[in-house]
C-alpha positions as CSV (number, residue, x, y, z in Angstrom):
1,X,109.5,-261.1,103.6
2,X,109.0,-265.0,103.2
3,X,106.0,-265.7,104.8
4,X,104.1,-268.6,104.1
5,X,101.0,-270.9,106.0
6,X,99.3,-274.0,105.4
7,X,95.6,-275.0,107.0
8,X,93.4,-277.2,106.8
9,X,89.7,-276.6,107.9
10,X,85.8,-277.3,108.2
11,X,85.6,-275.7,104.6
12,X,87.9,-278.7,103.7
13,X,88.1,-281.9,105.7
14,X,85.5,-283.8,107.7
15,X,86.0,-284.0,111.6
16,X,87.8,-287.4,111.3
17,X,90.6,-285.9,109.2
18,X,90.6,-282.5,111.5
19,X,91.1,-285.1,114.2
20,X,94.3,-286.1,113.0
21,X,95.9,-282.7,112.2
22,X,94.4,-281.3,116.1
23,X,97.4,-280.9,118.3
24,X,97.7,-281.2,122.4
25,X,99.9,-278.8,124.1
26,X,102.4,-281.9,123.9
27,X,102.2,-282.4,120.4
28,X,102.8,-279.0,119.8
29,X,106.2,-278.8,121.9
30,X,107.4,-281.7,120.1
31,X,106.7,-279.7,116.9
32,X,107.9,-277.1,117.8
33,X,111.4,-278.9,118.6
34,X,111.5,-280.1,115.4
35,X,110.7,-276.9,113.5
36,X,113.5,-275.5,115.6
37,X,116.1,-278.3,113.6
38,X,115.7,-276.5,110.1
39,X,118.2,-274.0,109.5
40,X,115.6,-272.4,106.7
41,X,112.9,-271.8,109.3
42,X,113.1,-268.2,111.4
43,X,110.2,-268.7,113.0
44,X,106.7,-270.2,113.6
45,X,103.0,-270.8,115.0
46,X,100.8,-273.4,115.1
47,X,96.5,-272.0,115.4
48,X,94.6,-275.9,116.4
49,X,91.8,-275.2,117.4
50,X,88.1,-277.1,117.0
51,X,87.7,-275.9,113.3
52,X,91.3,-275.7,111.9
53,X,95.1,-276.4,112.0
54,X,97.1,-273.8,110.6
55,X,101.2,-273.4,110.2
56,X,102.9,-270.3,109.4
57,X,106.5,-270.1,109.1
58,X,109.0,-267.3,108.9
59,X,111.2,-268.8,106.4
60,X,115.0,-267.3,105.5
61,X,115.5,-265.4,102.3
62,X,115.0,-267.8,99.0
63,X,114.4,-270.9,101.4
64,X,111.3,-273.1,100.1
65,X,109.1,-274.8,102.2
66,X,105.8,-276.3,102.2
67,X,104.1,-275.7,105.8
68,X,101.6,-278.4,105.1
69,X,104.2,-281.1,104.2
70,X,106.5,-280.5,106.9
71,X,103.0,-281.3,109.4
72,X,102.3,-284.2,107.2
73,X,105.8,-285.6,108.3
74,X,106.0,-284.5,112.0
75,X,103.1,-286.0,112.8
76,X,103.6,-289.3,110.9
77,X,101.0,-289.5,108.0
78,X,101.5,-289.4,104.2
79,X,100.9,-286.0,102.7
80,X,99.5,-287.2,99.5
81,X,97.0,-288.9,101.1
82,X,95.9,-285.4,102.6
83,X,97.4,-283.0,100.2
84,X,94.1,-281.9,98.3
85,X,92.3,-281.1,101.9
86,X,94.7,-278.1,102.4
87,X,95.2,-274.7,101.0
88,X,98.9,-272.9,101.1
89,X,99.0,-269.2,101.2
90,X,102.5,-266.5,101.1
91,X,103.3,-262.8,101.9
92,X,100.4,-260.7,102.7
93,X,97.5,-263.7,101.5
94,X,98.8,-265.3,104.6
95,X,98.9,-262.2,107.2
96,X,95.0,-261.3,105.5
97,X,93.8,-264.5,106.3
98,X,95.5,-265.2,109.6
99,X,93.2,-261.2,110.6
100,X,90.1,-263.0,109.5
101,X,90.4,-266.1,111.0
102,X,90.5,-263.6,114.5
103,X,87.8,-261.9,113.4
104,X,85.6,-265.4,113.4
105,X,85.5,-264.3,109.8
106,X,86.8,-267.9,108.8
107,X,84.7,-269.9,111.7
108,X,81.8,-272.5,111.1
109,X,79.9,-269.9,113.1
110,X,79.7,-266.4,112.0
111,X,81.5,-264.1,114.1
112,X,82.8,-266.7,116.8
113,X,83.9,-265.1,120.3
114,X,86.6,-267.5,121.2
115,X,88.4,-267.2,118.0
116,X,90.8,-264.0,118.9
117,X,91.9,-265.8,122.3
118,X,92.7,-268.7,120.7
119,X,95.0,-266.6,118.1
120,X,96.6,-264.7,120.7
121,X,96.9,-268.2,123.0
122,X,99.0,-269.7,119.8
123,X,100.9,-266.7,119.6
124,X,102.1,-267.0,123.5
125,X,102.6,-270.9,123.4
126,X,104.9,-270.4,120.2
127,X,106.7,-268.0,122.2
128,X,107.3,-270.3,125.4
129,X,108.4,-272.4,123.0
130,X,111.3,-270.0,122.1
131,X,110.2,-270.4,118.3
132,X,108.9,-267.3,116.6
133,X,110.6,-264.2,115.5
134,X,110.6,-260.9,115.2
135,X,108.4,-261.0,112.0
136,X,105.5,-263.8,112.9
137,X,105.3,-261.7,116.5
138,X,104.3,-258.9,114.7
139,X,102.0,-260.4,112.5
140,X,100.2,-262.2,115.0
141,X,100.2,-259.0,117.4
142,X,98.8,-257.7,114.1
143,X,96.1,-260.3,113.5
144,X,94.9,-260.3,117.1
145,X,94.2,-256.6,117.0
146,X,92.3,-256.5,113.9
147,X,90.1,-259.4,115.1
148,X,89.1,-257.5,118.2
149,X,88.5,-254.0,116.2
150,X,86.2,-255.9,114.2
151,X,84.8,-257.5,117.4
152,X,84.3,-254.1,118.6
153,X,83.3,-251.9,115.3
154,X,80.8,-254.5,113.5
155,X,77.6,-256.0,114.6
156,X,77.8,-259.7,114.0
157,X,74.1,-259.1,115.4
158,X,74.8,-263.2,116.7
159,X,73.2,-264.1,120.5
160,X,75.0,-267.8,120.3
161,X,78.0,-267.0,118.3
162,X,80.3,-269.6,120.0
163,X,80.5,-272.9,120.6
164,X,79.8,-273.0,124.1
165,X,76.7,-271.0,123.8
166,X,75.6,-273.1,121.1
167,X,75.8,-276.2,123.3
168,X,73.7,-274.6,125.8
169,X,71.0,-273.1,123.4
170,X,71.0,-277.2,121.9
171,X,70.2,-278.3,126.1
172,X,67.6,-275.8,125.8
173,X,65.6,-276.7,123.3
174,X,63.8,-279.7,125.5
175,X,62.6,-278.4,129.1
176,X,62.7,-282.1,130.4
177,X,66.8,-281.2,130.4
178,X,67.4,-279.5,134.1
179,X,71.1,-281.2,135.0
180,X,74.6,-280.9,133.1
181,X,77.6,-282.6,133.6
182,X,80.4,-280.7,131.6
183,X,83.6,-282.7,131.7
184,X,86.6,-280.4,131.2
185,X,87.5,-277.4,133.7
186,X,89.4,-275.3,130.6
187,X,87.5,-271.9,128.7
188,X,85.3,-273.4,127.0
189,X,84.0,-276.1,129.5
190,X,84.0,-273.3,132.0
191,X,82.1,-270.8,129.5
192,X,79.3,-274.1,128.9
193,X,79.1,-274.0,132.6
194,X,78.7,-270.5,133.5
195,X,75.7,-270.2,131.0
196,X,74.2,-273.3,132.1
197,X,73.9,-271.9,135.3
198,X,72.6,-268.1,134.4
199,X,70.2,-270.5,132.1
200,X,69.0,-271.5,135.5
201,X,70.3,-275.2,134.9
202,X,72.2,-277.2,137.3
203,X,75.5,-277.9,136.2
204,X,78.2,-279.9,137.7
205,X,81.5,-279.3,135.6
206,X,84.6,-282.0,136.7
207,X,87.9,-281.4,138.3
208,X,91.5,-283.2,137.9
209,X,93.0,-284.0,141.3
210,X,96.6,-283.4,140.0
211,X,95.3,-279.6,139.3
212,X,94.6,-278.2,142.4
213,X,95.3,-274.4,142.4
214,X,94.9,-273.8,138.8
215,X,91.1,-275.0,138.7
216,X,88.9,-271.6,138.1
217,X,85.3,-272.7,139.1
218,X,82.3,-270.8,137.6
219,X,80.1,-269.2,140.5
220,X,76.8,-271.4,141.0
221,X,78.8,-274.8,139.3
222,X,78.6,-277.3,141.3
223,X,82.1,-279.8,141.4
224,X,83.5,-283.3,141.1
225,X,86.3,-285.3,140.4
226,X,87.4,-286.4,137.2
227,X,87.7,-289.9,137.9
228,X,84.0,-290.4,139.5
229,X,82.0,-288.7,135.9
230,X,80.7,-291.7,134.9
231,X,79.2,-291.8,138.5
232,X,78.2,-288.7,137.7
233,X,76.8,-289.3,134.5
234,X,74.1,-291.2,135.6
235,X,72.8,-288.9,137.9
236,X,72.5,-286.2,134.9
237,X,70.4,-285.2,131.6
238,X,73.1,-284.6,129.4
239,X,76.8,-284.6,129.5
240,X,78.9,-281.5,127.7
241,X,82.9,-282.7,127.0
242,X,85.4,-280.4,126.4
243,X,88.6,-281.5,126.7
244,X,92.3,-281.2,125.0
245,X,92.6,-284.9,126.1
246,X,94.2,-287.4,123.5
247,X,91.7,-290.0,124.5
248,X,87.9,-290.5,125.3
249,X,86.8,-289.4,128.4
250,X,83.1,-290.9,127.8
251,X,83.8,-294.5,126.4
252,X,80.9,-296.8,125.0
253,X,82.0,-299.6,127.3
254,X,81.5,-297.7,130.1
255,X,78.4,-295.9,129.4
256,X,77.0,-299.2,128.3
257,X,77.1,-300.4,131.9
258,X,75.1,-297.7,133.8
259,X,71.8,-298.1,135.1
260,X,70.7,-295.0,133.7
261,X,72.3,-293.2,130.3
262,X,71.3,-289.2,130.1
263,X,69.6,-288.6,127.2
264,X,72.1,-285.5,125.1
265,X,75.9,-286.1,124.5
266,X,77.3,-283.2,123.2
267,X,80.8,-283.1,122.1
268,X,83.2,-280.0,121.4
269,X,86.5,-281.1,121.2
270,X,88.7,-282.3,118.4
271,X,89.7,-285.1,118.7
272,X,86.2,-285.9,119.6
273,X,86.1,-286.6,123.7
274,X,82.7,-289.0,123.5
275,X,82.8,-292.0,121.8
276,X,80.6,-291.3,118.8
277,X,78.9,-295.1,119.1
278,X,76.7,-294.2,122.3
279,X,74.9,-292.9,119.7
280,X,74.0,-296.3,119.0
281,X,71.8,-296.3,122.3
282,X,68.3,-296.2,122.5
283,X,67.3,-292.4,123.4
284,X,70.7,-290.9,123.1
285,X,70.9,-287.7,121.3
286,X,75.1,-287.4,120.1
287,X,76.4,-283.8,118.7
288,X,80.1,-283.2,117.8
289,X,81.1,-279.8,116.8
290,X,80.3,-280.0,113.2
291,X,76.6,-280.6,114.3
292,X,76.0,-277.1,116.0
293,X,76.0,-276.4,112.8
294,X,78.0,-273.9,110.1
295,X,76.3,-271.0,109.3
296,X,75.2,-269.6,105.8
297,X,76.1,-266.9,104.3
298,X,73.9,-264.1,103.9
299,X,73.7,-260.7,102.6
300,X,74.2,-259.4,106.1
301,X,77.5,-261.4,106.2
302,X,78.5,-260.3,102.7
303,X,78.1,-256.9,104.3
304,X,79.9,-257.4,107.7
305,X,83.0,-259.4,105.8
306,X,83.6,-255.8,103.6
307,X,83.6,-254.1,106.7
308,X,85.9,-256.2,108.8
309,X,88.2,-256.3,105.2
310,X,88.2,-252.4,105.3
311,X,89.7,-253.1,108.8
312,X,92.2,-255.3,108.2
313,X,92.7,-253.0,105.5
314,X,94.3,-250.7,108.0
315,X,95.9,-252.9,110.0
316,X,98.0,-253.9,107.0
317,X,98.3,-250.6,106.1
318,X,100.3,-250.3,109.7
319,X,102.3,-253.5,108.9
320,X,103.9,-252.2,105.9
321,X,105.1,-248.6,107.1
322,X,106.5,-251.1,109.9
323,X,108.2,-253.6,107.7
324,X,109.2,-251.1,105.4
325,X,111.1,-249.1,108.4
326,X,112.8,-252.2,109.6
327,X,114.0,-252.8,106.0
328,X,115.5,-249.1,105.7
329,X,117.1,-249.5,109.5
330,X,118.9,-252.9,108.1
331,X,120.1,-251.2,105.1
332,X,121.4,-248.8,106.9
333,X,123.1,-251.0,109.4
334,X,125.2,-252.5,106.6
């Protein structure tokens, strides 16, 4: 089995350097394509979300390769530059990791909800892409499952463990805040929204033209298009962004022309949607994801973390007598 990953994460790198190793759904597929050009690589996944970027490759017999160096170069920046804000893991290192980081065992917040989809959503894309094997499906398949068990089997005891209902808790906080725009119609701007609402906010969450049919609108949310937000923006208290978009969708120039700027920017993608300068404005409140804060570790955490190990525990228990019956049915094929 020659398994190997590289990541890089919040524990790591700052937000500006997660921003260069976050990857659209473009990106990815270009990746991908080149991955696919290396007769040593079998298979493999790339996990971008908000807090990390992690590869993990199925690699053939003897063949070396270093995941973190082969990102370095697909995305066109120099690996030693980078190379001490990375951490390389092999065999099962890599498969016990890749079950906590679905458990939200790995997240800036303890326990994190989204986490496991976002897994399982690497797992699928990699897939599309024609890319993995038999090995990294089962892994992942793997992974996934132990992050929901521990979802389901330990009490992270967390009322705001995601990002979305972080944002919404930070909105809380001042009364004076009744409307939210939330640009972004995909699970996490939706999630922002629907809380918003059952927070007995008024939220307006914004729509792509180009999209019709695929747009999933929270009951209660109000709508508009895309293109008229900064319209939009004016009318409201604070704006929530959460896009996969490459560029801003809040710039300083424009916001810097309304009549009248909300006071809360709140920011939770990577690369960062709002252009960090309105912060520069008089009575402008600016989060990014790194503000909502990484939680400490407690004794109740040390606790939970041996329970979701003792689960993973199992799951790679199940692995091997897997693995070690695929090896016996090979042998015996030749």
């Amino acid at each position: 089995m020659n398994i190997i990953m590289s990541y890089i994460d919040y524990n790591m790198a700052g937000l500006r350097e997660r921003e260069i190793f976050s990857c659209t759904k473009t990106q990815t597929a270009e990746l991908y394509d080149k991955l696919k050009e290396k007769e040593e690589i079998l298979g493999a996944v790339l996990i971008a979300t908000c807090n990390r970027t992690e590869l993990y490759l199925s690699l053939k017999d003897e063949a070396v390769l270093n995941p973190f160096k082969e990102l370095c170069r697909m995305i066109g920046v120099e690996y030693g530059t980078y190379a001490y804000m990375n951490r390389t893991l092999t065999g099962d290192d890599a498969i016990i990791h890749l079950c906590k980081v679905a458990a939200g065992a790995e997240s800036q917040i303890w326990g994190d909800d989204q986490i496991v989809t976002q897994v399982d959503d690497a797992l699928k894309a990699a897939q599309k892409a024609g890319v993995t094997d038999t090995l990294l499906n089962v892994i992942f398949r793997n992974g996934v499952s132990a992050g929901k068990k521990a979802k389901t089997l330990v009490d992270f005891k967390v009322d705001d463990n995601s990002t979305a209902s972080r944002a919404v808790k930070l909105i809380r906080t001042n009364p004076a805040l009744k409307k939210v725009l939330v640009i972004g119609n995909g699970m996490i701007g939706r999630l922002v929204a629907e809380i918003l609402v059952k927070e007995g906010l008024e939220a307006t969450m914004t729509l792509r033209q180009y999209r019709h049919g695929e747009n999933i609108i929270p009951q209660g949310v109000k709508t508009v298009n895309y293109g008229e937000r900064y319209h939009a923006i004016e009318t409201v208290d604070a704006v929530v962004s959460a896009t996969l978009s490459p560029h801003y969708t809040v710039s300083m120039e424009e916001i810097s022309r309304l009549s009248r700027v909300p006071e809360v920017f709140i920011d939770l993608a990577v690369p960062r949607d709002i252009d960090p300068r309105v912060e520069e404005l008089a009575h402008v409140r600016y989060y990014d994801i790194d503000n909502l804060g990484t939680d400490v570790r407690d004794t109740r955490m040390e606790q939970q973390m041996k329970e979701i190990e003792l689960i993973i525990e199992k799951y790679m228990d199940d692995f091997h007598k897997w693995y070690s019956f695929r090896e016996r049915l090979s042998k015996e094929d030749i």
